[in-house]
N, C-alpha and C positions, 0 to 999 in steps of 0.2 A: 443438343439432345440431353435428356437427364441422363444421371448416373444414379447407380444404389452406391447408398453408403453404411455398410454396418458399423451400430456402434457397440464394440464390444462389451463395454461397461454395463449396457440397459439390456443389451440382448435382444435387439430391435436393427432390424434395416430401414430404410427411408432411402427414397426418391428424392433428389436434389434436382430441383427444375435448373436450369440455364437463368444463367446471372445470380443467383441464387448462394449463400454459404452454407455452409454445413452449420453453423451456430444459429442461420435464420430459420430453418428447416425443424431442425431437432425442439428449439423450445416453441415453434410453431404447431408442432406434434406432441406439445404436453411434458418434452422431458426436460427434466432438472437437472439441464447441462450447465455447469460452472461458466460465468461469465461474469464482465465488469462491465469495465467501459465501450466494449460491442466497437472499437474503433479503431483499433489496435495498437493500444499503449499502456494496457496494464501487465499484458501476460494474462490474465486470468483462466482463458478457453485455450491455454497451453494444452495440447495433447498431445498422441504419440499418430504418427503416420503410419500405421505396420505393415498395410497391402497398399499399392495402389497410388496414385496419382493426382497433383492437385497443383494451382496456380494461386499462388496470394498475392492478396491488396497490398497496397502501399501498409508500411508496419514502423514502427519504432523499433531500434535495435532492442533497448530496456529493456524491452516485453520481449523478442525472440531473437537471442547472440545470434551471428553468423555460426560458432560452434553449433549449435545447437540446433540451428536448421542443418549443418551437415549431419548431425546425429537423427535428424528422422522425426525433428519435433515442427509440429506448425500452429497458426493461431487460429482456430477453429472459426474462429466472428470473421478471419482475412480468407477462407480457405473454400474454393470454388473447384470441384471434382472436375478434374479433368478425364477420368478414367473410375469405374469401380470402385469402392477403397472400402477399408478398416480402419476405424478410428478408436483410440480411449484416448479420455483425458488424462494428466497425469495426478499424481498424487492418490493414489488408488488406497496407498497405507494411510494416510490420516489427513480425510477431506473434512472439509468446512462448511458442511452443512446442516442450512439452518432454512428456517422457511421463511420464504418473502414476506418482509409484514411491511404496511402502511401504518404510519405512526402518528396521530396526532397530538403533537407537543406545546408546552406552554415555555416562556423565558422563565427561569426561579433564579438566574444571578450573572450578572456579566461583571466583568473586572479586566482591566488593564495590565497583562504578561509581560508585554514592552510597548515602548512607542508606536508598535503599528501591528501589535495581536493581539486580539481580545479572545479572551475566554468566555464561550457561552454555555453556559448551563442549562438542559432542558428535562423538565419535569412530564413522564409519560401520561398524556387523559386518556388517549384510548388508543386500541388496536395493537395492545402488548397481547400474550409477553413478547420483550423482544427479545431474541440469542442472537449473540454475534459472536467469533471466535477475536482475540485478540489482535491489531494489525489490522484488521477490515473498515471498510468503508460506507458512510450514505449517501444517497442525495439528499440536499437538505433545501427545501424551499423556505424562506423569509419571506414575511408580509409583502406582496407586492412586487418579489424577484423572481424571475429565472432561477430553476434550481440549480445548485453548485455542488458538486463531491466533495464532502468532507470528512475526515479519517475520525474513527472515537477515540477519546481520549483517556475516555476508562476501563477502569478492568469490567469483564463480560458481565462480572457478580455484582456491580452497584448497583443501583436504582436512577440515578440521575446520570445521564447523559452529557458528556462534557464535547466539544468541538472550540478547535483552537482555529481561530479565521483571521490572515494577516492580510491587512490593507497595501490595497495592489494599486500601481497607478494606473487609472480610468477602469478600476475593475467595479462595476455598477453595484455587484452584491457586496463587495468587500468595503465600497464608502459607506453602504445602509449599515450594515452591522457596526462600523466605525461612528458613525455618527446619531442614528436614527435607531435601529432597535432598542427594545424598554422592556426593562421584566414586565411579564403578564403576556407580552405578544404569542399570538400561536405561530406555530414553524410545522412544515409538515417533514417527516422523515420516512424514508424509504431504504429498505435494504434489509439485510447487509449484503456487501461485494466483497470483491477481492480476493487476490491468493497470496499478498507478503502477510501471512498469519504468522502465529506462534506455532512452531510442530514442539508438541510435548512431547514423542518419539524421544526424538533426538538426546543424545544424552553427551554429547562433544559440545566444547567451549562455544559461546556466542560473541559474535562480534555485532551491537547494532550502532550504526551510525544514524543521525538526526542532522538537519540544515534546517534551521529556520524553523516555522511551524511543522513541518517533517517532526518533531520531537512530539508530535499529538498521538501517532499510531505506534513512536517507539515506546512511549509512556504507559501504554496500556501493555503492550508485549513483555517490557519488563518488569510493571510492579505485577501481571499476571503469573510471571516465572517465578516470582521471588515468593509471593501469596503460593504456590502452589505447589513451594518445597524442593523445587529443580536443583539438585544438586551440582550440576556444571558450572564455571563461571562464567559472569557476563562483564564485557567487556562496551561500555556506554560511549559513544564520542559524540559529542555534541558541537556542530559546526555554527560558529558565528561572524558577522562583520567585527563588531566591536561588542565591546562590554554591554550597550545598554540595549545590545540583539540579545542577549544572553536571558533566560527566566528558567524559574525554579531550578537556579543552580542549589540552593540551599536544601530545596528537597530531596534531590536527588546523592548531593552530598551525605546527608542523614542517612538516606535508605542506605548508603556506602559503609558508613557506621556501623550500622546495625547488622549488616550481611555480610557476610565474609567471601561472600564468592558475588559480588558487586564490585566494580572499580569503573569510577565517572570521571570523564574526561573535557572537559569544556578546551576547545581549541579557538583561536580569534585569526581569522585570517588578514585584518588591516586595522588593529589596534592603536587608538587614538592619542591613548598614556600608556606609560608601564602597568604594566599587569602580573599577576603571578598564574594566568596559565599561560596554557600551549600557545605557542602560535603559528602561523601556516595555512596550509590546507590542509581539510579533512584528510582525502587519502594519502599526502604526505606524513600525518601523524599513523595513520595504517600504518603503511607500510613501512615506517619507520620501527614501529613496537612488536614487528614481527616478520619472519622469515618462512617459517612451514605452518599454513594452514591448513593443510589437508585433517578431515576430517572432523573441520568447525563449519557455524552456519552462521549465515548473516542476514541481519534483518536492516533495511536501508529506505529512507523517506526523505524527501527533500527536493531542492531544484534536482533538475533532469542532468546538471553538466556536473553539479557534485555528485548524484549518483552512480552516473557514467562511471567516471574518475576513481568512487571506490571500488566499483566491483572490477576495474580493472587494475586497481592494486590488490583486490585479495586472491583476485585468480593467477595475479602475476607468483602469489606464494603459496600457489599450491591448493585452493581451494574451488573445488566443484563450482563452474556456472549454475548448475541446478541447487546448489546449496545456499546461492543468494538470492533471496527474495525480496526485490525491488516492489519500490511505490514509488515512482519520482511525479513531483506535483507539477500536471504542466497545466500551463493555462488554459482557459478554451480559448485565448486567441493562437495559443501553441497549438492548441489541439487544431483547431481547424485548417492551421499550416501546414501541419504534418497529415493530415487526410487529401490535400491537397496535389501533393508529389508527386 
């Protein structure tokens, strides 16, 4: 049988047919209910549970801690009323909204980050303007590919559109971009997603960690913060295999220079020669350079097992689950594993 489901946020009840989520319902009905990956691994259609009863899909922890499901929260795209219910999403003090746009984009510059990231640059022909808040995501279709989600890599105020795409083995989109894409090609963009954004609220220290291309949506969150006068400190780590995983250390060292509440961290977890950074693991180097978190926030992108990893070093010291805002880049061969369970 159906259930009603008020959403307190719209101010709107809705009828949830059988087999049915509360995420396929709501934006089937017109509303502008936050959502990502609709599959449950981003967190995005994180809400609050307040009345009421529900069964979820199969979920990635990433997207919803076991804390967090005791506290009352669920993943609206996984969430099947079992009983009446009351929903809002969360984030109620500073959401990320922006309107859907369809983008159609040209290549205006690719370039080699490391042996296996290219940087693409896409120049907007039509279907702007586009707004995205910092940390957010698109899908992005390539001549001839299956679209793939890729995080932006610029701040929301440029013009040109950056995505950092690292060559995956047997990943179809990631050899075209590696081998085959040419300036001038059209690419189609869609979006923006996501909820590991920049909150400009906040006014407590940042911790953001990066793995690999992960460094594409921390890039945009912290030259955003820094462009936009944040007086807290941000605290950069940057996880890599070896040195020649590592790109725009230089940059990021500069923008260190020039800010006084910046401090970049490149860490190498199987360093090939001596080196003068970190070495380790990411969350090793966490939680090494600190003991009480509480009342900092983190911003985190990368493989799904570094992510993991950190946010359970920063809540090991003290910092809010809800305070870390996860992206972990899983594949769609992950993805489809994990839908699978």
């Amino acid at each position: 049988m159906s259930h009603r489901v008020t959403l307190t946020r719209y101010g709107q009840t809705l009828e949830v047919a059988p087999g049915k989520t509360i995420l396929d319902t709501a934006l089937e009905a017109g509303i502008d209910y936050p959502f990502g990956c609709q599959s449950g691994l981003c967190g995005s259609c994180k809400s609050h549970l307040i009345r009421g009863e529900v069964a979820l899909e199969p979920y990635e922890e990433t997207a919803l801690a076991p804390e967090e499901r005791a506290q009352g929260l669920i993943l609206a795209c996984r969430a099947m009323p079992k009983s009446d219910c009351e929903v809002t999403p969360i984030d109620l003090d500073e959401p990320a909204d922006h309107p859907l746009r369809s983008l159609e984009c040209a290549v205006s510059a690719l370039d080699d980050a490391t042996h296996d990231i290219k940087r693409v640059a896409l120049r907007v022909r039509a279907g702007g303007p586009y707004a995205f808040t910092a940390g957010q995501y698109a899908e992005v279709t390539f001549p001839g590919q299956q679209r793939r989600d890729f995080s932006m890599a610029n701040r929301p105020d440029e013009e040109m559109l950056e995505f950092h795409v690292r060559r995956m083995a047997g990943g179809a989109v990631s050899e075209f971009v590696a081998t085959k894409l040419k300036v001038g090609d059209a690419v189609q963009v869609r979006g923006p997603f996501g909820a590991a954004y920049l909150r400009t609220k906040h006014t407590g220290p940042i911790i953001a960690c990066a793995g690999g291309s992960g460094l594409a949506p921390i890039k945009s969150i912290v030259e955003t913060a820094l462009k936009a006068g944040l007086r807290q400190h941000i605290y950069l780590y940057f996880g890599a295999r070896d040195a020649r995983d590592l790109y725009l250390v230089e940059h990021f060292a500069g923008l260190a220079k020039r800010h006084d509440t910046l401090t970049f961290i490149p860490v190498l977890s199987a360093p090939s020669a001596a080196t003068p950074h970190r070495t380790g693991f990411l969350h090793e180097a966490v939680g090494a350079d600190f003991t009480d978190l509480d009342g900092c926030q983190a911003y985190l992108a990368g493989p799904p097992v570094m992510v993991e990893a950190c946010v359970g070093a920063l809540t090991a010291r003290g910092m809010r689950r809800e305070d870390c805002h996860a992206d972990p880049f899983f594949t769609d061969a992950e993805k489809k594993a994990l839908l699978k369970r």
